[in-house]
N, C-alpha and C positions, 0 to 999 in steps of 0.2 A: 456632452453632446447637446446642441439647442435641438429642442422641438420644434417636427417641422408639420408635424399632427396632432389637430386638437379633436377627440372625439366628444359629441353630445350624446347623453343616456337621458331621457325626462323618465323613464319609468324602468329603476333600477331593481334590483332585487337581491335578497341574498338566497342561492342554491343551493339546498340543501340533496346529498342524493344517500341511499343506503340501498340494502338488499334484502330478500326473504327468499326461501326456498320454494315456496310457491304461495302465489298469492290467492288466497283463499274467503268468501264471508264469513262473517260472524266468527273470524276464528283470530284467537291471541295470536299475532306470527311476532317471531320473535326478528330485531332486525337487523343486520351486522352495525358497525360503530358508523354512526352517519358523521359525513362530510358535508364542514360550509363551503362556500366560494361565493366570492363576488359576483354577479350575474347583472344580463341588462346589454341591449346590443352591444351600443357604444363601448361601454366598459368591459365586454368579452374582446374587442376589436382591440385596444389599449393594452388590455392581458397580454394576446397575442403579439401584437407587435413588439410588444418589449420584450417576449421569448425570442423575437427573432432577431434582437442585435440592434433593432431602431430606438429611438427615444418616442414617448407623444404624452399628451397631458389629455385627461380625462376629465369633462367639464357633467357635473349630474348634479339634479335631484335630489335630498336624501332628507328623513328624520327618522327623531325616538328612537329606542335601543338600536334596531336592525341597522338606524345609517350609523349609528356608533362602531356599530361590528364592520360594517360593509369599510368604512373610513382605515377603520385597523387591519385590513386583511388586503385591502389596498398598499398600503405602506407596506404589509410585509410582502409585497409583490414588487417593491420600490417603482409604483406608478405615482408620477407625479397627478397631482387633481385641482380641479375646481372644485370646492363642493356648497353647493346653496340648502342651507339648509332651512328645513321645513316641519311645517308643525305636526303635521301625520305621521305614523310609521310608516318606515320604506317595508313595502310587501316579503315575504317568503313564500318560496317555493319549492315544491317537493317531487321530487323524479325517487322512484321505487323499481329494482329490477329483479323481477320472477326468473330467479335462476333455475327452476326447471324447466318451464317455457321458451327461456331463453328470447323473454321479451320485457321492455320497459315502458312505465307509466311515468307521463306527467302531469301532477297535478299544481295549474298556473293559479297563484289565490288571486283577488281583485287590486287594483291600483291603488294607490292612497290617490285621494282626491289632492290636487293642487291648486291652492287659492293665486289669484292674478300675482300680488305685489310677491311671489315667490319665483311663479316663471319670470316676470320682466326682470328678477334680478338675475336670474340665467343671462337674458338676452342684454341687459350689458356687459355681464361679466367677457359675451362674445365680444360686445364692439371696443370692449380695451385690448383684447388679445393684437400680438404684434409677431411679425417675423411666422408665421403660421403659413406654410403654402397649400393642405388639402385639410377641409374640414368634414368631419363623419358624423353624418346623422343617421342613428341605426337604432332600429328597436321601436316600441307602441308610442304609441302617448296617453299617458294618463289622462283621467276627467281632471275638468276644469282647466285643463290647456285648450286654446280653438286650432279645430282644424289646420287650420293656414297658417299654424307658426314653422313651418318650414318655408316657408313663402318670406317670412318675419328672417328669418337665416339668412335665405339667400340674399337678400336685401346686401345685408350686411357683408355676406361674402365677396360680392359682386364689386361693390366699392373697396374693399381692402385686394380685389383682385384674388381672391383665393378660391381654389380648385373646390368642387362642392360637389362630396358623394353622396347620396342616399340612401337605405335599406331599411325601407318601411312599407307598409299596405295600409288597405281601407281607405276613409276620407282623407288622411294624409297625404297619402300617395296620390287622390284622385287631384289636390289641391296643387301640390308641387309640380305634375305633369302641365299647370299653366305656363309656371318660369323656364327657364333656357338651362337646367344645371350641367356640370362636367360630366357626370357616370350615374343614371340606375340601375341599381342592380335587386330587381325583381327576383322573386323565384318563378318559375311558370303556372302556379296555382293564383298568384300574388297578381299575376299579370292577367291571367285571365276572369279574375274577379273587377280588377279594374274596366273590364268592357263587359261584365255583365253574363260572362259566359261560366259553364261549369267547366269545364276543359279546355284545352288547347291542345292543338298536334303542334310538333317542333316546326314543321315548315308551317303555320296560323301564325305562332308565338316570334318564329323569322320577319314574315312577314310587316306585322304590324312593331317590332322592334324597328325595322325598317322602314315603316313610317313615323317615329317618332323621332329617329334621327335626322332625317330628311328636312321633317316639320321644326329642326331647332329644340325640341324639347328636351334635349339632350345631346352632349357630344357623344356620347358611347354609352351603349347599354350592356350588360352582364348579367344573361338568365340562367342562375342555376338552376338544374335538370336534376340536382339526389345525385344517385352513386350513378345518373350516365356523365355528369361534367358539366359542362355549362357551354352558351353559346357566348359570342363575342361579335357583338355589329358596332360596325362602324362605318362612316359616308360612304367610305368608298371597300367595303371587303366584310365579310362575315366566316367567323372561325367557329366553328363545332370543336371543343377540346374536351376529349377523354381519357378519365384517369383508368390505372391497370385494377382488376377484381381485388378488392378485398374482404376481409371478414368483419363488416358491419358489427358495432356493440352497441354504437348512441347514434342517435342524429342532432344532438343538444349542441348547439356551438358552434355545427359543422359552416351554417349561413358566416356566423362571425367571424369563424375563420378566416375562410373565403375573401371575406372584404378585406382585414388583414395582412392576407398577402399580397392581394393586388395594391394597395393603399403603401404599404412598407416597399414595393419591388417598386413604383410610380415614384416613391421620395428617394430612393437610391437612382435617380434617373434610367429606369432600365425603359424601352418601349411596352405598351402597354399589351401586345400578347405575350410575351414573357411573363410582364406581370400577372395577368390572366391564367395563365396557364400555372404559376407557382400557386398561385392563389385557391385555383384546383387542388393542388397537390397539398395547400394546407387543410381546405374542407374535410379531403378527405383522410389524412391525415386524423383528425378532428374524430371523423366516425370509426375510427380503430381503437377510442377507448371509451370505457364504460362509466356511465352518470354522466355527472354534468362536465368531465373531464375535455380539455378544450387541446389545440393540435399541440405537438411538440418539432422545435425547427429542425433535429434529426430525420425524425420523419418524415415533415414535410420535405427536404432536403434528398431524401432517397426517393422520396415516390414522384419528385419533379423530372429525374431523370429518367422516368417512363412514362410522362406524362405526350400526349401526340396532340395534334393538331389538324384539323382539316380544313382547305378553304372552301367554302360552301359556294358557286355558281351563281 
């Protein structure tokens, strides 16, 4: 099957998740057997989509032991990759779950710093890419990358004609909102930090979606909302879709999902609230298992068919 999805991760990581019976100070806990896994937007969205039947190639970041690990557990996921490698370790990170509490910690360690001649070999490794229809930039960016290298993507998108989604915040985000891309998909925390605000109400977060499509800054936006679903605007119609109650374990993944599914249901030519809406259903999917554990296409497959839709006025 060719690839028809190239995901970028600049600041990947390996996941680490275990458990204690309660999380306590100063005290030895002892921890069940921890598990790695690949982690890092992009490369959680690459996970997913190759559970769900599609192809895509994973273009990242990586050094020292961790990108060794990360490279190997890749493979044994049979994702195909990019990988630039680099003279730092690639980070770990560690999610801990208080099974009396019946709550989860994550603790995110710092980025390895990336020197220039490392990202620019990312960014050609982009402009030989061929035959690619939607490209995913998802996840932070480490130091030593500038702000505006998604600005540097779309560039490149733009003339190879390729569909360009985004799933970032902070000055990233604030920089890309210049160019014209296909799909953001903000969370509503993500979005309302881009204008400066602590909060947003869904009709605020409506609103001002609806001028950023208006304004070109985007063909179509996708605000996940957590376990209410996500909204969907577009020029002409905006969709509130919520998924059925479940029993929440993780929130780790659930964003990557998400993109995921709308990104795999888009390359299966399906319309894009379909795609949206499965896209939900793999989220949440996503937060029905515990650590860093990411969606499964059974599930997301049953809970799409209770997935609803609203058109919003």
């Amino acid at each position: 099957m060719k690839s028809k999805i190239l995901t970028i991760t600049m600041n990947p990581s390996i996941d680490k998740s275990t458990s204690v019976d309660c999380l306590l100070a100063e005290k030895k806990l002892k921890c069940s057997e921890p598990k790695s896994e690949p982690g890092g937007g992009g490369i959680n969205v690459s996970r997913v989509i190759k559970r769900l039947g599609n192809d895509t190639i994973a273009a990242y970041l990586s050094g020292g032991y961790n990108g060794k690990l990360l490279k190997q557990l890749l493979i044994k996921e049979n994702i195909k990759t990019k990988a630039i490698t680099c003279f730092n370790n690639t980070r770990e990170n560690l999610n801990v779950f208080d099974q009396k509490n019946k709550l989860q910690y994550r603790f995110l360690m710092p980025s390895a710093t990336i020197f220039e001649n490392e990202w620019k070999k990312l960014i050609s490794e982009i402009e030989r890419v061929s035959n690619i229809e939607y490209l995913v930039c998802s996840g932070s960016i480490p130091i030593g990358i500038p702000d505006d290298i998604l600005r540097t993507i779309y560039s490149i998108a733009k003339m190879k004609k390729i569909k360009l989604i985004v799933d970032s915040s902070g000055n990233p985000l604030k920089e890309i909102i210049k160019d014209s891309v296909y799909l953001l998909k903000p969370n509503i925390n993500e979005l309302s930090s881009l204008i400066g605000k602590e909060t947003l109400s869904t009709n605020d977060a409506t609103s001002l979606a609806k001028s950023f499509v208006s304004k070109g800054i985007c063909e179509i936006m996708v605000i996940s909302l957590g376990e209410e679903g996500a909204l969907l605007i577009e020029k002409e119609s905006v969709h509130k879709i919520s998924p059925p109650s479940i029993i929440k374990l993780s929130t780790v993944g659930a964003g990557d999902s998400m993109v995921a599914g709308i990104v795999s249901k888009l390359a299966d030519k399906k319309e894009i609230l379909e795609a949206v809406k499965y896209g939900v259903a793999c989220g949440t999917a996503a937060a029905m298992n515990q650590g860093t554990e990411l969606c499964y296409k059974a599930d997301a497959d049953q809970l799409f068919l209770n997935i609803s839709s609203t058109e919003i006025v």
